[in-house]
C-alpha positions as CSV (number, residue, x, y, z in Angstrom):
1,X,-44.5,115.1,-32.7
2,X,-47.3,116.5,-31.3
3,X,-49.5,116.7,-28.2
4,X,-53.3,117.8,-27.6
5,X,-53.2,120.8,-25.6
6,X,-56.9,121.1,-25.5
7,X,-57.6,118.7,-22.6
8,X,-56.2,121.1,-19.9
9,X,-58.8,122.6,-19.0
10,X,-60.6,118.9,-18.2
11,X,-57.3,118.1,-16.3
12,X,-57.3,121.0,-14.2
13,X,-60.4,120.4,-13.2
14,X,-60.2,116.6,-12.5
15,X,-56.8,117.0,-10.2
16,X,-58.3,120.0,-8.2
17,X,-61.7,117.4,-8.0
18,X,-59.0,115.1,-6.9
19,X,-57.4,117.5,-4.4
20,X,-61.3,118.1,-2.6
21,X,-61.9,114.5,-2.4
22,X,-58.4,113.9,-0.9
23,X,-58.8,116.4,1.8
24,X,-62.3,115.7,2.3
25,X,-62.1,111.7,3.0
26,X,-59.1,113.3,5.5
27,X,-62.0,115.3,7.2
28,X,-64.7,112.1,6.7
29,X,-61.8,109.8,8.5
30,X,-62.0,111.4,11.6
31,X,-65.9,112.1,11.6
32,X,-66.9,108.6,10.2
33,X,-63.9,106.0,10.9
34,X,-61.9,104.2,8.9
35,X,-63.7,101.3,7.4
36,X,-66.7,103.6,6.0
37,X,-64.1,106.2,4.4
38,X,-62.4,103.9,2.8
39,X,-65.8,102.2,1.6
40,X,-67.1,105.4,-0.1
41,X,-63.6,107.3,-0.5
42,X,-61.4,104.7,-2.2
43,X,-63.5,104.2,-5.7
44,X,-64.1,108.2,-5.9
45,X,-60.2,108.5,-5.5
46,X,-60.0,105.5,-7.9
47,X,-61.7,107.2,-10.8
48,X,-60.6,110.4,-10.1
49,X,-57.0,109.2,-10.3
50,X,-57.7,107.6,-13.5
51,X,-59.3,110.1,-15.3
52,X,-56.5,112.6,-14.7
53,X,-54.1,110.2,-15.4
54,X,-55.9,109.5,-19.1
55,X,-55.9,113.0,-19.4
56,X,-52.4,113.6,-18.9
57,X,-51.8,111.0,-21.4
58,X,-53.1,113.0,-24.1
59,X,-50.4,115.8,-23.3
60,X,-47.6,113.3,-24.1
61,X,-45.7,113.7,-27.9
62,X,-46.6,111.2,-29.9
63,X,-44.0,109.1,-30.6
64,X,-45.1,106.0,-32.4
């Protein structure tokens, strides 16, 4: 059993990416409304939360 320890670096920097969008479509909310943050926000959050999820994947033992 074994994980990949090499992809924490690229995870570290996908949740902290994560972390600025979050807070920023907070900030865009209240400048923009609602309907327009969600518009641009939701598929950059989308991705975001994807990619740091596939990463984190990698840091699992491999059990099969």
């Amino acid at each position: 059993m074994a994980s990949d320890n090499s992809v924490m670096p690229a995870l570290a920097l996908a949740l902290g990416a994560l972390g600025l969008v979050t807070v920023g479509a907070i900030f865009a909310r209240h400048k923009f409304g609602f309907v327009r943050t969600w518009v641009v926000a939701a598929p950059v959050v989308l991705a975001l939360s994807w990619l740091a999820s596939d990463l984190a994947m990698y840091l699992l033992p491999n059990l099969l």
